[in-house]
C-alpha positions as CSV (number, residue, x, y, z in Angstrom):
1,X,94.4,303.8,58.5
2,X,94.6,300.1,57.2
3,X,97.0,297.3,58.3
4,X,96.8,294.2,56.5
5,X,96.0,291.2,58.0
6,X,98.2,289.0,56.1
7,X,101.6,289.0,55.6
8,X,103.6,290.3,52.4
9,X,105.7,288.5,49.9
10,X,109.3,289.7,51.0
11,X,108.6,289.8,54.9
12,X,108.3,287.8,58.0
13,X,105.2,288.8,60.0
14,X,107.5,289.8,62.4
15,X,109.1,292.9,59.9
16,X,105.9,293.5,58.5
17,X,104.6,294.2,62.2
18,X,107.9,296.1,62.8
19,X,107.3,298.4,59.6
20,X,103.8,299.0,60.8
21,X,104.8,300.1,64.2
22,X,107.7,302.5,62.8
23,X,104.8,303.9,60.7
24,X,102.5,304.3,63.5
25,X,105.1,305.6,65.8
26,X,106.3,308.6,63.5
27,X,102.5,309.5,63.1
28,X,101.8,309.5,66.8
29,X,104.5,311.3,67.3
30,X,103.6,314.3,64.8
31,X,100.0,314.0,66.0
32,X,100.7,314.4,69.6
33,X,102.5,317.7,69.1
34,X,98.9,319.5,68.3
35,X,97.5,321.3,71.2
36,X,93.7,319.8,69.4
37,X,92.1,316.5,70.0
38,X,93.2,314.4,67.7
39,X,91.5,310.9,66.5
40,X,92.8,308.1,64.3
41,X,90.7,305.6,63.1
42,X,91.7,302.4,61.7
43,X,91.6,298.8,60.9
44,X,94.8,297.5,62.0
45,X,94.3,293.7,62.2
46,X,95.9,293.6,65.4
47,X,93.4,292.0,68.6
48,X,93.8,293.9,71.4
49,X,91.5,291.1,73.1
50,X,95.4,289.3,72.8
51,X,97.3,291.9,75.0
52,X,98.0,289.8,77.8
53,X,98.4,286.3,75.2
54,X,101.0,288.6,72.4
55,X,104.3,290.1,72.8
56,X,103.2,292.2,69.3
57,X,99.9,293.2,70.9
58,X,101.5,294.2,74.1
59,X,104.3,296.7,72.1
60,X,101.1,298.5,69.8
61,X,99.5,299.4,73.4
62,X,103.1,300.4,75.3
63,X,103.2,302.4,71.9
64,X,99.9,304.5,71.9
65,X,100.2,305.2,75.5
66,X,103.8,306.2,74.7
67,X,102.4,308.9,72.8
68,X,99.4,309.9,75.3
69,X,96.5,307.9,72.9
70,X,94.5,305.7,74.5
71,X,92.1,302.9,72.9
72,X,88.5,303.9,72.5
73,X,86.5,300.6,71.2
74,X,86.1,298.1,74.0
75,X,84.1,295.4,73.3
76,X,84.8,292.4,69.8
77,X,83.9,294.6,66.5
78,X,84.6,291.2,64.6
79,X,82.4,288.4,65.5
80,X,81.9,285.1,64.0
81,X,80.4,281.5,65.2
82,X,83.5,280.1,66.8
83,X,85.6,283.4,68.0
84,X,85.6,287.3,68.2
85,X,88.7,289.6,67.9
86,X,89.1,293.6,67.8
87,X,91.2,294.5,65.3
88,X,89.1,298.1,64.6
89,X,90.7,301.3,66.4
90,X,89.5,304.6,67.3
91,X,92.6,306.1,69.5
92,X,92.7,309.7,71.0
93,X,95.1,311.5,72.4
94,X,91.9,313.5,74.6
95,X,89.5,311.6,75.9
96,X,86.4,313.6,77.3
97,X,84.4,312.2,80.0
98,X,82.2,309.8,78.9
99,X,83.2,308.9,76.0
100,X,83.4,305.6,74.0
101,X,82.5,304.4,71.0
102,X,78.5,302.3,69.6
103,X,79.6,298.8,67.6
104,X,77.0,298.5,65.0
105,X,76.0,294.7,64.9
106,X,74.3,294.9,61.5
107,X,75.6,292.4,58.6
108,X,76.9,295.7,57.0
109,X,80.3,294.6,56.4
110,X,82.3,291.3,57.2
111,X,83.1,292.2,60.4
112,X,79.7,290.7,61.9
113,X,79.3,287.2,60.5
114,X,77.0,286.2,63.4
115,X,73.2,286.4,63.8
116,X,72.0,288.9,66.1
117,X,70.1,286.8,69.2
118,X,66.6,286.8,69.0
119,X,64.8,289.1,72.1
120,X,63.0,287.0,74.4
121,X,60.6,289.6,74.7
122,X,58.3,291.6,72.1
123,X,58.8,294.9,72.1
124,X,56.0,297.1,72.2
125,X,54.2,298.2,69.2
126,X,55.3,301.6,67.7
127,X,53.5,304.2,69.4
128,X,51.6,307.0,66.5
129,X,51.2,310.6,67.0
130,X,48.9,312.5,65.0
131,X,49.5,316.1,64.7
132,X,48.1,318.9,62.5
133,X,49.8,319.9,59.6
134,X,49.9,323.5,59.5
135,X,51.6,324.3,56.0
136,X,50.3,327.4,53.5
137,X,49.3,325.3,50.9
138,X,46.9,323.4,53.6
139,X,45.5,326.3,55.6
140,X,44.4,327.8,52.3
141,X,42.8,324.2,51.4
């Protein structure tokens, strides 16, 4: 799912959030009824870093956990040089022990506008393994 970040032509940020969160809440509600583990994904543009700072924050997670989904990323999946925000989603409504979500910090998309620190430590050159190669064609050779 995709939720703009900025605001339409013929509503206040406060109806377009509104709209968004009657959409959401109709599809968690038809979701939730499946006896299966059921995932959304989405960018939403909303930072759940702001849940304790936005009242609209607050109301999207009182509204997954209405529903019995729960928040999988945990950590900034947009970083830049001044600030970092989560505003990507993975929600379930079935967690399994253990799980969690990997944050790819590769320039791949907009999402990671910040260089990568540099190790303070070399890593150890790739280790080779020979091994025999065993195929028809070089037996018969």
């Amino acid at each position: 799912m995709y939720r703009a970040g900025s605001k339409f032509l013929r509503l206040t940020a406060a109806e377009q959030f509104n709209a968004f969160s009657d959409t959401l809440s109709n599809l968690l509600s038809e979701l939730s009824a499946y006896s299966d583990s059921v995932y959304v994904y989405g960018d939403f543009n909303i930072d759940v870093l702001k849940c304790h700072r936005d009242a609209h924050v607050s109301e999207y997670i009182d509204l997954i956990f209405s529903y019995g989904f729960l928040q999988l990323v945990s950590k900034p999946t947009r970083v830049g040089d001044n600030s970092c925000t989560l505003i990507d989603h993975v929600l379930t409504n079935s967690p399994a022990p253990g799980s969690g979500c990997l944050i790819l910090c590769e320039p791949l998309s907009d999402h990671y506008n910040h260089p990568l620190p540099t190790p303070k430590t070399t890593l150890a050159p790739p280790k080779t393994i020979s091994f025999r190669d065993f195929s028809p064609l070089n037996v018969e050779n």
